[in-house]
Residue, then its C-alpha position, 0 to 999 in steps of 0.5 A: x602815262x601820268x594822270x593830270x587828276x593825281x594833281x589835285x592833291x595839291x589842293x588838299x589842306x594837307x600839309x603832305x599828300x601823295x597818291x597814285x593808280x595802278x591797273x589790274x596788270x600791276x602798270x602804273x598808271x601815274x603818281x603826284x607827290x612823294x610816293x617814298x614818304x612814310x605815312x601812318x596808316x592808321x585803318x589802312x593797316x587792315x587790308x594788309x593785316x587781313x592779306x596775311x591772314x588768308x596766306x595763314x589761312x592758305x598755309x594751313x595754320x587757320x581756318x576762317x570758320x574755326x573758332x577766334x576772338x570772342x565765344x561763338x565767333x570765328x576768323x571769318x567774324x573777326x575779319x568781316x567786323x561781325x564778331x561782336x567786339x566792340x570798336x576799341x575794347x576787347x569788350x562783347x556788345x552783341x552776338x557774332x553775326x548779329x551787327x557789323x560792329x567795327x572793331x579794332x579789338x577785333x583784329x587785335x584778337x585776329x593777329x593775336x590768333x594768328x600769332x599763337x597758331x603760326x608761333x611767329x609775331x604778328x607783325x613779323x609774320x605779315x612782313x614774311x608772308x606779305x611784304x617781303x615778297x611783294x618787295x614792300x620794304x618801306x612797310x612796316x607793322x609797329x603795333x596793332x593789325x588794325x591801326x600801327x602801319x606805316x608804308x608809302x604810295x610806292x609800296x601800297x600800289x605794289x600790294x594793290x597790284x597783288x589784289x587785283x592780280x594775286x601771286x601770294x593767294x589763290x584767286x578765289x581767295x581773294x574774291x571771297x575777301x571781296x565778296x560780301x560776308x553776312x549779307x544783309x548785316x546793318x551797322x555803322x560806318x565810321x565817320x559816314x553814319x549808318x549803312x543798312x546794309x553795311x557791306x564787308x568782305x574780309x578785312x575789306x568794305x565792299x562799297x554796295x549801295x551806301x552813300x554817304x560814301x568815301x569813294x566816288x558816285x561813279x565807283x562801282x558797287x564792287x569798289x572795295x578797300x579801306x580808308x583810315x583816320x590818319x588822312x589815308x585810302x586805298x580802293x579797288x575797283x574791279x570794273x574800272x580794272x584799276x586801284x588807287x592810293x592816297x596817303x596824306x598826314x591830316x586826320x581824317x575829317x570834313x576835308x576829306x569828305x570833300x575831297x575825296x569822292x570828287x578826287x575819285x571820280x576824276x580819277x575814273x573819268x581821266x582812266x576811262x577816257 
């Protein structure tokens, strides 16, 4: 089955842009554009790094609720963006659990966490415990957990698969990390303002009720997943029983403001009819 909406990133000022759907029985559904070429994730690379973490977790190298990143934070802070670092400094601007403060410092001090707790480098540990075995060969992490990931539509729809129908994570780990973490947090959304509350599992945003918004008005409040600055996104939406990826080589901007939400709710007509 192919999706004639896919092909509107055709009309994106982009100069390259793939995508894809893939349903909760890992199907693809379709995809429009080179699904080989390699993109820079930027924030993409979070979900990925925030998966490895919950197979540490799973394997007993972490707890969520024992102590990381700054005093009086936790795992479970760095992963749902309360620890109160700031957003590129491995800076304390507020108490862990007070605000949802977007942190890259903060899952540079997860991998460096996880690191010290497994005796493996970070990013060899993420190809170990999750790319390797999802046959994501194309992915590679080469630098920070928050922002240095570099993989292809092909291989994001194979771990997209893996979240809606989990081999590598329990189940339920899975719905914790698309749950909601600190309910009722207030913070800022990069590049859409402020969100009260501003939603977050674990290494996941949780769409909630927030508008503006990068995703569609017809995306489920349960839509979550992650867009990046390079021109990047990935969401699940658990309703819908489907996931979709888009990589493109243009920050992130006006454009995609634009185009994205309209994109989506496309995406979600074509599937649903």
């Amino acid at each position: 089955m192919s999706l004639s909406s896919l092909a509107l990133i055709e009309n994106w000022p982009v100069p390259t842009a793939a995508a894809g759907v893939v349903r909760a029985d890992g199907a693809v559904l379709g995809t429009h554009g080179p699904t080989a070429h390699r993109f820079h994730l930027a924030s993409v690379t979070k979900p990925l790094a925030a998966y490895a973490a919950l197979v540490a977790y799973e394997e007993g190298a972490i707890d969520l609720d024992e102590p990381a990143g700054p005093p009086g934070a936790t795992v479970r802070h760095l992963l749902a963006h309360t620890s109160g670092l700031a957003f590129d400094e491995h800076r304390v601007m507020a108490p862990p659990g007070d605000r949802r403060l977007y942190s890259n410092a903060g899952f540079e001090q997860l991998g460096d966490h996880i690191a010290k707790a497994t005796e493996i480098p970070f990013p060899e540990y993420l190809r170990q415990a999750v790319l390797e075995p999802l046959g994501m060969a194309d992915t590679v992490l080469e630098g920070s957990p928050a922002k240095d990931g570099v993989s292809t539509v092909a291989d994001l729809l194979r771990f997209a698969a893996e979240v809606q129908a989990p081999r590598l994570l329990d189940p339920r780990t899975v719905l914790d990390a698309m749950t909601v973490q600190f309910p009722g947090t207030k913070g800022v959304l990069p590049g859409y303002g402020h969100q009260n509350p501003n939603d977050w599992g674990l290494g996941f945003e949780i769409r909630g009720a927030k508008s503006p918004h990068w995703t569609g008005s017809s995306s489920s409040a349960r839509t979550f997943g992650h867009f990046g600055q390079s021109g990047t996104f990935l969401w699940i939406d658990p309703d819908a029983g489907l996931a979709c990826v888009a990589l493109t080589d243009r920050p992130f901007g006006s454009w995609a403001a634009e185009v994205w939400p309209a994109f989506t709710d496309r995406v979600l007509g074509e599937t649903k009819a």
